[in-house]
N, C-alpha and C positions, 0 to 999 in steps of 0.2 A: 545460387545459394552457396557454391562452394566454394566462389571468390569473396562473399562477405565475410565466410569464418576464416582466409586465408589473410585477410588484410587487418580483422580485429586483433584476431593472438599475437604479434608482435607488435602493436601497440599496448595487450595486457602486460607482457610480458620486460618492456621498459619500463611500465607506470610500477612495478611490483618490483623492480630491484634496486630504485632509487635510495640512497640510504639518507636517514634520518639526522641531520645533523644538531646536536644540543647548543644552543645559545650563550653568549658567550657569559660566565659569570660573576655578579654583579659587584662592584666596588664597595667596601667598608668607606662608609663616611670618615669623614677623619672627625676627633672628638673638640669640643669647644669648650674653653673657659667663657661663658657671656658675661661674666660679671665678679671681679674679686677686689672688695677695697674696705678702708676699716672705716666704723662711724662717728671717729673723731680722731683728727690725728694733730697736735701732738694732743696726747692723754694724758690730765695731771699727774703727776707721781704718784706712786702708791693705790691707783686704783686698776680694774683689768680692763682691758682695751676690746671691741666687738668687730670678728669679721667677718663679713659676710660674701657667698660665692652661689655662684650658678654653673651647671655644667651641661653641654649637650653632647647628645652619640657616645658617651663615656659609662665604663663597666667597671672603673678605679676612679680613686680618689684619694690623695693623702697632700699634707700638709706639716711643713719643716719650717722649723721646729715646732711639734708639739704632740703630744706624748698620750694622743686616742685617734681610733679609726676614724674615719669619714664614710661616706655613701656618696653617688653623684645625685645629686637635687637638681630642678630648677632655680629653689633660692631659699639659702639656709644659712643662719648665722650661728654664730660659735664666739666663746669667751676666751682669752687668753692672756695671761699677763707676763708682759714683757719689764722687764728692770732698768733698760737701757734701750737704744737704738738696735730695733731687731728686725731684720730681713727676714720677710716670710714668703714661702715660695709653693706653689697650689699646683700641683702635676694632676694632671688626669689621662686617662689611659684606654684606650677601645679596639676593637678590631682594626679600626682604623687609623691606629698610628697613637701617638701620647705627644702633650704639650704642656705647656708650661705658662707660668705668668710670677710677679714676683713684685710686694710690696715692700715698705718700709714704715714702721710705727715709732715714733721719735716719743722723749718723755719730758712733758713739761714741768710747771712747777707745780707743788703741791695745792691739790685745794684749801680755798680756805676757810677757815676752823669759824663755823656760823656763831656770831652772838649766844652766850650763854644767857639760859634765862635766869632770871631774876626777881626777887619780891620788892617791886616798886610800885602798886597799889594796891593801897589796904583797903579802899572801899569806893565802890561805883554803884548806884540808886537812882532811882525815877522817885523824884519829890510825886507824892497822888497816887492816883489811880495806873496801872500798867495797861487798861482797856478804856481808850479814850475815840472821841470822834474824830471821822476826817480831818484835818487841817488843826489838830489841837494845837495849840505852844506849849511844849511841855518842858519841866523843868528836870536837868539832870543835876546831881551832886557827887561830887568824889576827894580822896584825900590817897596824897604820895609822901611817901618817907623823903628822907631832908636828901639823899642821896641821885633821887630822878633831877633832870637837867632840863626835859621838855616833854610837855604831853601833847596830844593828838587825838581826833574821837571822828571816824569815818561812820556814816559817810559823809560826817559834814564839817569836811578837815578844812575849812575856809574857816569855822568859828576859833577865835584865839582866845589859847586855854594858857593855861601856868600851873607849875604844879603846886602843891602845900596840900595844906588842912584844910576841907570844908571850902571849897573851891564849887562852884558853880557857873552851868550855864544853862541857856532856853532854845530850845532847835522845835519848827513845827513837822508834826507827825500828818504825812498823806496818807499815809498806807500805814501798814504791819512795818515795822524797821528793827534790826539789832544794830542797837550802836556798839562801836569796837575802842575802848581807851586804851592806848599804848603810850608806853613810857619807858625813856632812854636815861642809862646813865652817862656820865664821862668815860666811860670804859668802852660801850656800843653796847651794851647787855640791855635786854628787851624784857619790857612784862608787858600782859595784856588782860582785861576783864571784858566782859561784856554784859549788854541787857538789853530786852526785848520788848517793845512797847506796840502791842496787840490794836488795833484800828475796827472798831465794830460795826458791821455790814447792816 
């Protein structure tokens, strides 16, 4: 008995002063831009341009030029209107270091200035009844000022109209339909009427 307590105690006595060593600790990720680019580039003149970015492992976030905070997102866009050819450059910043990335948003030409409208027809009518059967033929009438160049009636833009006074055509009705008259002058200036010829089930 008195060699088993002599051979255990200096085995307890190793196992008990071993010291305890802490693991080694762990690296900050470094932080990522995954994604920063604009959603048209070049941008007509005179309007703001859209950029949008993503960011990983990042605790910062700013954006030069331009003149409000940011937050790091996965995917977040933002307005900014540039006047010229403007270099934008996206830093983000983490425990683990800060990086960069760096676009360019060029300026095209200005948009262009859509057809004003116009009063170019005075009157668009279903000759009859507006609540007709399947497959009716039905008659439409309409009248343009001396100023329209070319009319049109979708959807049944294959029928050839002209414009004037008391102008007429006949389109058959399958269903419920709005028909759409539009009319052009020599300038591009656009008018449009409509009407609705009801199909009874």
């Amino acid at each position: 008995m008195k060699q088993t307590v002599a051979i255990l105690l200096p085995l307890l006595a190793v196992s008990c002063s071993a010291p305890v060593k802490p693991g080694p600790a762990a690296t900050p990720q470094p932080p990522k831009i995954t994604h920063f680019y604009p959603t048209a580039n070049p941008i007509p003149r005179g309007t703001a341009a859209t950029l949008c970015y993503g960011t990983d492992n990042a605790t910062e976030v700013a954006l030069a030029p331009y003149d409000d905070s940011l937050k790091p997102s996965l995917n977040r866009c933002l307005s900014v209107t540039p006047t010229r050819l403007t270099e934008y450059t996206l830093t983000a910043k983490g425990p683990g270091g800060q990086v960069q990335q760096t676009i360019k948003v060029d300026i095209g030409t200005p948009q262009p200035t859509p057809a004003s409208a116009a009063v170019l027809i005075t009157n668009f009518t279903i000759i009859g009844s507006s609540k007709v059967a399947p497959g009716t033929r039905v008659q439409f009438c309409y009248s343009t000022r001396p100023e329209a160049v070319s009319v049109a009636v979708t959807p049944f833009a294959r029928v050839p109209l002209r414009p004037g006074n008391n102008q007429c055509f006949v389109a058959p009705i399958p269903q419920t339909t709005t028909l759409i008259l539009n009319a052009l002058d020599r300038n591009g200036n656009a008018d449009r009427m409509q009407v609705t010829v009801s199909v009874a089930q």
